[in-house]
C-alpha positions in Angstrom: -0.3 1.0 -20.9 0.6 -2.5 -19.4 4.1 -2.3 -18.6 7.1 -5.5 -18.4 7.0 -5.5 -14.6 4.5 -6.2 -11.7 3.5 -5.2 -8.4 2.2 -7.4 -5.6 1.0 -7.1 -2.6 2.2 -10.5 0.2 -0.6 -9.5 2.6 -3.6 -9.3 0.4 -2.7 -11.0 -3.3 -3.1 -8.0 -5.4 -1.0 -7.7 -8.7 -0.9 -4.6 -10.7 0.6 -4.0 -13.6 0.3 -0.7 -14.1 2.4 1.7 -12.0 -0.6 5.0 -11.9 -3.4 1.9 -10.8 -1.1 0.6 -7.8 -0.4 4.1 -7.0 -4.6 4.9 -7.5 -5.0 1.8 -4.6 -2.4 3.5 -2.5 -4.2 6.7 -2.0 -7.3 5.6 -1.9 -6.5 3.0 0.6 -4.3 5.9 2.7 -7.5 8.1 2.6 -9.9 5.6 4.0 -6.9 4.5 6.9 -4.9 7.2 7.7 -2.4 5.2 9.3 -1.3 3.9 6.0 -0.1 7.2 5.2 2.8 6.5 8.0 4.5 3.8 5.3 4.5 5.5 2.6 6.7 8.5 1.3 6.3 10.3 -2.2 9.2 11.1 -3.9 9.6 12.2 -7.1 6.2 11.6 -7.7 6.8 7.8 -7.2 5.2 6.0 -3.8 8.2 4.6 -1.3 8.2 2.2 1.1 9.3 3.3 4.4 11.6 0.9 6.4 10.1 -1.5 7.7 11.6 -0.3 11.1 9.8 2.6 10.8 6.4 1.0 10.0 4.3 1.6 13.0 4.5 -0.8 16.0 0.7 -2.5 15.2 0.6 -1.5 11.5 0.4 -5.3 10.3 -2.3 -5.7 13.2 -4.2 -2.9 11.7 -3.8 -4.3 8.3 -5.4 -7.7 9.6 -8.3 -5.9 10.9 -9.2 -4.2 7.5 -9.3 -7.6 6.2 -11.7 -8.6 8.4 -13.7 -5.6 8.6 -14.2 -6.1 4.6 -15.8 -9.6 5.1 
């Protein structure tokens, strides 16, 4: 069920607009890196954002290299 709001992501482009797809991308991207599981939280059944703060010192660096691993 397409619902009246989106989700993007700034690093990579991706739009979802269904809540249970973005949520589908974040485990399976948490499972292939595990150090994506350090900026996530689930509550309530519903994926949070960690501070920023709290993101780990070389996450975006680590982010970067996934990008170019996948080309």
């Amino acid at each position: 069920i397409k619902e009246d709001i989106f989700w993007g992501c700034g690093s990579c482009g991706t739009v979802w607009y269904i809540k249970s797809e973005l949520y589908k991308s974040i485990r399976d991207i948490s499972k292939k890196y595990s150090y994506r599981n350090d900026v996530y939280r689930l509550k309530n059944r519903d994926y949070i954002p960690v501070n920023y703060e709290l993101e780990p010192e070389n996450y975006e660096d680590l982010v970067g290299l996934e990008w170019s691993i996948r080309e």
